[in-house]
C-alpha positions as CSV (number, residue, x, y, z in Angstrom):
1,X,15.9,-55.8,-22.2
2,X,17.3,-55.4,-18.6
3,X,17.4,-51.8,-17.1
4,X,20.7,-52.1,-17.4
5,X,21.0,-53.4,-20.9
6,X,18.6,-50.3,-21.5
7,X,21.1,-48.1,-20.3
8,X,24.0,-49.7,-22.3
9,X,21.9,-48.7,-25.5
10,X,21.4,-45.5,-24.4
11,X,25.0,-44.3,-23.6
12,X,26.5,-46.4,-27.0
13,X,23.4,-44.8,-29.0
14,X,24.3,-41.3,-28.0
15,X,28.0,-41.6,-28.1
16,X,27.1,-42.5,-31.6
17,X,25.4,-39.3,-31.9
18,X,26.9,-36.7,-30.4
19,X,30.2,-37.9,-30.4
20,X,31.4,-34.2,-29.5
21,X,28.6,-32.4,-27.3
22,X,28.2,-28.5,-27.1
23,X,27.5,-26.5,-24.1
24,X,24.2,-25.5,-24.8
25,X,24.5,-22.1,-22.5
26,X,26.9,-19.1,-24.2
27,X,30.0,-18.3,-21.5
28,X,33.0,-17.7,-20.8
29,X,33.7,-19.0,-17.4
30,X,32.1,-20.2,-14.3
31,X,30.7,-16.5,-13.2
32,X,29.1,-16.2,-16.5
33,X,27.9,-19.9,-16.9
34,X,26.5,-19.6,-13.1
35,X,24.2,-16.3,-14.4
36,X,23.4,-18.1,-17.6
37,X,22.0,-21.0,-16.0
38,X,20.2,-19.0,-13.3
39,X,18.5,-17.3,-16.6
40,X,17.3,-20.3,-18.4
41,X,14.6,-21.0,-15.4
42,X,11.7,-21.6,-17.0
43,X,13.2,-20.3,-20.4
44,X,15.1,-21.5,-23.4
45,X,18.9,-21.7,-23.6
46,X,18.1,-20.1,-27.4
47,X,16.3,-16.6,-25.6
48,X,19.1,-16.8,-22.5
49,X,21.9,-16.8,-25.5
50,X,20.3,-14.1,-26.9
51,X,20.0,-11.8,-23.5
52,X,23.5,-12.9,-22.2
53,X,25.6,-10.8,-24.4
54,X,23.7,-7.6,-23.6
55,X,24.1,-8.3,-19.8
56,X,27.4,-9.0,-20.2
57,X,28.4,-6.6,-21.7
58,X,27.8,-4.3,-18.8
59,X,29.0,-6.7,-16.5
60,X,30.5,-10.3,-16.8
61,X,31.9,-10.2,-13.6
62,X,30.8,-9.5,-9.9
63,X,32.4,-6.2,-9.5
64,X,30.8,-5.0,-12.2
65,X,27.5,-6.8,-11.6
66,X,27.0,-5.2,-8.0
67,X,27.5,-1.5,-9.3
68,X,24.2,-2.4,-11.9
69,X,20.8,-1.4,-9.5
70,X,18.6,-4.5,-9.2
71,X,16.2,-2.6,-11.8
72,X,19.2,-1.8,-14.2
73,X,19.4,-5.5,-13.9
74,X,16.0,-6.6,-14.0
75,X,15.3,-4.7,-17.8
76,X,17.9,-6.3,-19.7
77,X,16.5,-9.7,-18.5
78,X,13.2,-9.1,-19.1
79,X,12.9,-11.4,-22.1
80,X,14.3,-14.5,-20.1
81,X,10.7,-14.3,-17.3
82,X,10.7,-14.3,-14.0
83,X,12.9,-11.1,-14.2
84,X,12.2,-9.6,-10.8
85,X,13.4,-12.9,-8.9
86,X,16.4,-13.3,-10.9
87,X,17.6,-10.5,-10.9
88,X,17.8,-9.7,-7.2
89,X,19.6,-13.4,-7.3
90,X,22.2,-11.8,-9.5
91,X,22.5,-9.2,-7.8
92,X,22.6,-10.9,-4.2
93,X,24.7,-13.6,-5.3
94,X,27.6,-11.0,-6.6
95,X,27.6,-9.4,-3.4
96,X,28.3,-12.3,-2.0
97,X,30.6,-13.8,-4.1
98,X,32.8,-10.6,-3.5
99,X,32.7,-10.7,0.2
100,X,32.8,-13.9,1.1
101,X,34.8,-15.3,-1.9
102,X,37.3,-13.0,-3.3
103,X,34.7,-12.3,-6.1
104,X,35.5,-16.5,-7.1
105,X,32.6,-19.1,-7.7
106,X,33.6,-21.5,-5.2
107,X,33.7,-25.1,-6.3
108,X,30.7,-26.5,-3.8
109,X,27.2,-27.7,-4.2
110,X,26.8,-26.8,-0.5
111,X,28.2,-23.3,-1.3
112,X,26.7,-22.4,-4.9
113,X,23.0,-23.8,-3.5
114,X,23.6,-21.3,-0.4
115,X,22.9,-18.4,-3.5
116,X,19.4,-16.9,-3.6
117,X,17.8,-18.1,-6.7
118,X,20.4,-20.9,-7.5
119,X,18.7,-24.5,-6.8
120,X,20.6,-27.8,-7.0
121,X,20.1,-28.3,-10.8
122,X,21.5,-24.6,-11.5
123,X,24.8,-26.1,-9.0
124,X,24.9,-29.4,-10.4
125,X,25.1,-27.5,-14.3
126,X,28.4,-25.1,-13.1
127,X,29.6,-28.1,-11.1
128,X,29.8,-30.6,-13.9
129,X,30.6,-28.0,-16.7
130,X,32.6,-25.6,-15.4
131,X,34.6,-27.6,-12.7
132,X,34.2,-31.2,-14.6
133,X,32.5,-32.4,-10.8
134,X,30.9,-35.4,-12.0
135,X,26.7,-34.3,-11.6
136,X,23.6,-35.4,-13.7
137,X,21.6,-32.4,-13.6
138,X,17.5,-33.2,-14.4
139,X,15.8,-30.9,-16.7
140,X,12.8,-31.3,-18.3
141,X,13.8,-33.0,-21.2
142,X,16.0,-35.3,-19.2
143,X,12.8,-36.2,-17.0
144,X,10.7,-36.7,-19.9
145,X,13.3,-39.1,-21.7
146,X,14.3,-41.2,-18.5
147,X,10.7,-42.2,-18.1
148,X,9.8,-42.9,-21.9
149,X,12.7,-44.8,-21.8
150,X,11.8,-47.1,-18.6
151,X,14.4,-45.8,-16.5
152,X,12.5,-44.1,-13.9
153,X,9.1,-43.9,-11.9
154,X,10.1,-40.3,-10.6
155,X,7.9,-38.5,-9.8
156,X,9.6,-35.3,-10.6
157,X,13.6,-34.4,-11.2
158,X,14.5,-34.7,-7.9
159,X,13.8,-38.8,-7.9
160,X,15.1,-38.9,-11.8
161,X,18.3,-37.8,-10.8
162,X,18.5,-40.1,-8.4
163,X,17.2,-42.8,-10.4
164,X,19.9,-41.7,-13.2
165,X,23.1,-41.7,-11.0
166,X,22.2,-45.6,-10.0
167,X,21.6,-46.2,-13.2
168,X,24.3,-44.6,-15.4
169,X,28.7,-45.1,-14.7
170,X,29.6,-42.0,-13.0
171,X,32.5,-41.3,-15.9
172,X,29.8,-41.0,-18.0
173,X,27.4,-38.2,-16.1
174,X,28.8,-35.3,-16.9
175,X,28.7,-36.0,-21.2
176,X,25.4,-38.4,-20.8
177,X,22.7,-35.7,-19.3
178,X,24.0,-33.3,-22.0
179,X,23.6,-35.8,-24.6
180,X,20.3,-36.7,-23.3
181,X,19.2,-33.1,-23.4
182,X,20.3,-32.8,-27.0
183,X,18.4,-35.7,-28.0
184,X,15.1,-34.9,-26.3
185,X,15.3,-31.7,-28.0
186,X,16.2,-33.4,-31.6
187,X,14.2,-36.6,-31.7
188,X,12.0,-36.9,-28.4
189,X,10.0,-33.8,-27.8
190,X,7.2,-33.2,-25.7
191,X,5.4,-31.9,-28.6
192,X,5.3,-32.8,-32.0
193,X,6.8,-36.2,-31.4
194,X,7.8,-38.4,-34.1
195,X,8.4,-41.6,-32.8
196,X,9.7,-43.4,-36.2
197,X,12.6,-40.5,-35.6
198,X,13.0,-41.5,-32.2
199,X,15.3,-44.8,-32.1
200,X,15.5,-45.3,-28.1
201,X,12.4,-44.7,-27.6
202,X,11.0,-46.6,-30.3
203,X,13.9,-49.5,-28.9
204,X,13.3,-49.5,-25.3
205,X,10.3,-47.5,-24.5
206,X,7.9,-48.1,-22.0
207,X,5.0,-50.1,-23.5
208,X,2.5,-47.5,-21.6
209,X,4.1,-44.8,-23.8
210,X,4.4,-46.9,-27.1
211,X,0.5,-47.4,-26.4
212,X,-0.5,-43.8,-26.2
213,X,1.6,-42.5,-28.5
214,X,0.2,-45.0,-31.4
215,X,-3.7,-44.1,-29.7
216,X,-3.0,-40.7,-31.0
């Protein structure tokens, strides 16, 4: 197959799929998706669900958010890692949502990745899900996929994603890297890989893959 027959079978095999897609992160609007995503650095969306409703709770807003302390903060996301960074990100990032936009997540890569702890893949997730901006944020799982599946050389998720957006129609970004994720997570692993489960990989992988996966 072409690379672009490859991707053909990949967006008509996911459709297929995951003809409806959830949101993998728990919220209610952009605020909340914003923090949830800035939570699942370097942790599950299945943990971040879990440690989202007691945070919001206290605060599912800015307002609220800035009248937590940092270390208020800081306990209740213990569980998610990296508690001591994100939560000062929270906390800076409500402020200045609040005083430089009326306490609204504004609807701008340029703006949201101006946040302290919010990186482009956090901006592209609240771009693409909360404002339908097409975006293809990378993830792991995306990374891992795009390569076993002879899409990209990238060297990490920066050069995937733009590997990805050449690739893939634009009108399909914003349901294809959430199908994607689902799939690595279902069928494509990193660990515990099946590949007679896997049918795209097992379709169109790279033959460097196919070989060491069969030397196991």
């Amino acid at each position: 197959m072409t690379k672009k027959e490859r991707a053909t079978f990949v967006i008509n095999t996911l459709k297929e799929l995951y003809p409806t897609i959830p949101i993998p992160l728990d919220h209610k609007d952009p605020y909340t998706l914003l923090i949830a995503v800035l939570l699942s650095a370097q942790c599950t969306d299945v943990r971040v669900n879990l440690v989202t409703p007691m945070l919001f709770a206290k605060a599912d807003n800015p307002y609220d958010m800035v009248k937590m302390s940092v270390e208020e903060i800081k306990e209740i996301i213990r569980p998610c890692g990296l508690s001591p960074m994100k939560s000062k990100g929270i906390h800076g990032l409500s402020h200045i949502l609040i005083d430089k936009y009326d306490g609204i997540v504004p609807k701008s890569f340029e703006a949201l990745e101006s946040f302290p702890a919010v990186g482009h893949k956090t901006a592209s997730v609240v771009m693409s899900q909360a404002f339908g901006f097409p975006a293809f944020p990378v993830d792991t799982h995306i990374h891992r996929l795009m390569y076993r599946w002879n899409l990209t050389s990238g060297k990490n998720v920066t050069e995937t994603e733009k590997d990805a957006k050449k690739i893939f129609p634009m009108d399909v970004w914003n349901d294809l890297h959430l199908q994607i994720i689902w799939y690595g997570r279902e069928y494509s692993p990193a660990r515990g890989w099946n590949l007679d489960n896997d049918i795209i990989t097992k379709t169109i992988g790279r033959k460097e893959v196919l070989k060491a996966y069969y030397k196991k």
